[in-house]
C-alpha angles and dihedrals in degrees: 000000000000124000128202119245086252087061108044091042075062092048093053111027100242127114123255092249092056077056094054089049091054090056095041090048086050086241093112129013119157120238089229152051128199126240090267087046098256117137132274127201126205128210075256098063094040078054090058093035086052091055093039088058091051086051096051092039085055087057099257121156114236089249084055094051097047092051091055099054094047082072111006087181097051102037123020100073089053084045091058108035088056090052093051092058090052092052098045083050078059109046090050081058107040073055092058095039085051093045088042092054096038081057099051087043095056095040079059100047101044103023095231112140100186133119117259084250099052086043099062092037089054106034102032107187101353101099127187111229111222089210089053100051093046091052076044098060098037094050095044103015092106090054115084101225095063081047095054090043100055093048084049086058098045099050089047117109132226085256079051095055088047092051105048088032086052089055092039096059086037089064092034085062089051079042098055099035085045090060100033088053090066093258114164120226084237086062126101092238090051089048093043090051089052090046093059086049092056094050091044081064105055103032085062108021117023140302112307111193119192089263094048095041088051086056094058087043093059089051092066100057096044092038121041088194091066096048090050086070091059099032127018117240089237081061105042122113116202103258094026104101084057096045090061090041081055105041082050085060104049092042090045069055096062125122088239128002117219 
């Protein structure tokens, strides 16, 4: 059965005149014209075309390919195995390229500029997700206190990071405890404890005032990815992300806030 070059370019996904290369290259010539002098491809010929297309999807020049079909026995294994060696040498590249530019992307989105290992030796458990700081920036990025916040970050030093990681896992302990011992969001000790997060805040971040604190707050109850900066997963007790939300609200309530 013989198939018009319309026909076959539908079989395969390429365009006629990727057909009419091949010919002119002497890949692929039909072995008959039409009547009208159009070209005719046998099964035969699907059968090349089909081999011609794996070795282009594998990356092979046209010159490669023809070579390897002069003399598929001799020719085509050394082929390959060269080619897989070229595209494992890429792959490890196209790694390095992907963990460059996560890197840069996360540098941009937190505002963290520390190494992965001084990250895990400074911030332990508590782990920045990417996602989350790109929805972060992207819900909050026109305001200036993300902005300010972001350039704070990103001025801090590693002795920085200890430090405020060092009072950030100090009130997560009175947080915790606090919780754990039965206290209610309404209660001084809750409303103190939101209080030191507030000033933490600030003091590291950006001003914080008791609107804007009740905001974050609200992010941790409806995003646990938000929380996870605050609390670990390992440490998190169902009802507490809503109890500090609570206990943000009443004390954005107080009569003055320190």
């Amino acid at each position: 059965m013989s198939y018009s070059v319309g026909q076959v370019a539908g079989f395969a996904g390429v365009t006629v005149r990727t057909l009419h290369h091949y010919d002119r290259a002497g890949l692929l010539s039909p072995g008959e014209r039409s009547p009208a002098g159009y070209r005719l491809y046998s099964d035969a010929d699907l059968a090349r075309l089909q081999q011609i297309l794996f070795y282009r999807e594998l990356g092979f020049s046209l010159d490669e390919i023809a070579a390897i079909m002069a003399d598929p026995a001799a020719n085509a294994l050394d082929h390959l195995r060269e080619r897989h060696r070229q595209l494992n040498e890429q792959i490890m590249k196209l790694h390095r390229l992907v963990e460059v530019a996560e890197r840069a992307m996360e540098v941009r989105r937190t505002g963290v500029e520390l190494s992965p290992q001084e990250r895990f030796e400074v911030f332990g458990e508590i782990a920045f997700d990417l996602s989350y700081a790109t929805d972060a920036h992207l819900k909050w990025g026109d305001s200036e206190g993300h902005r300010q916040a972001m350039a704070r970050a990103a001025a801090h030093t590693k002795e920085d990071w200890r430090r405020l990681m060092a009072e950030a896992a100090a009130w997560r302990e009175r947080l915790l405890a606090a919780f754990d011992a039965g206290a209610v969001p309404e209660g001084v000790e809750a409303m103190d404890l939101a209080e030191e997060h507030r000033e933490h805040i600030a003091r590291w971040f950006t001003p914080c005032p008791p609107e804007t604190h009740c905001r974050i707050a609200d992010d941790y109850v409806e995003d646990a990815r938000a929380f996870a900066l605050v609390v670990p997963s390992s440490q998190q007790r169902p009802g507490l992300a809503r109890f500090l939300r609570a206990a943000v609200h009443t004390n954005a309530g107080r009569g003055s806030v320190r």
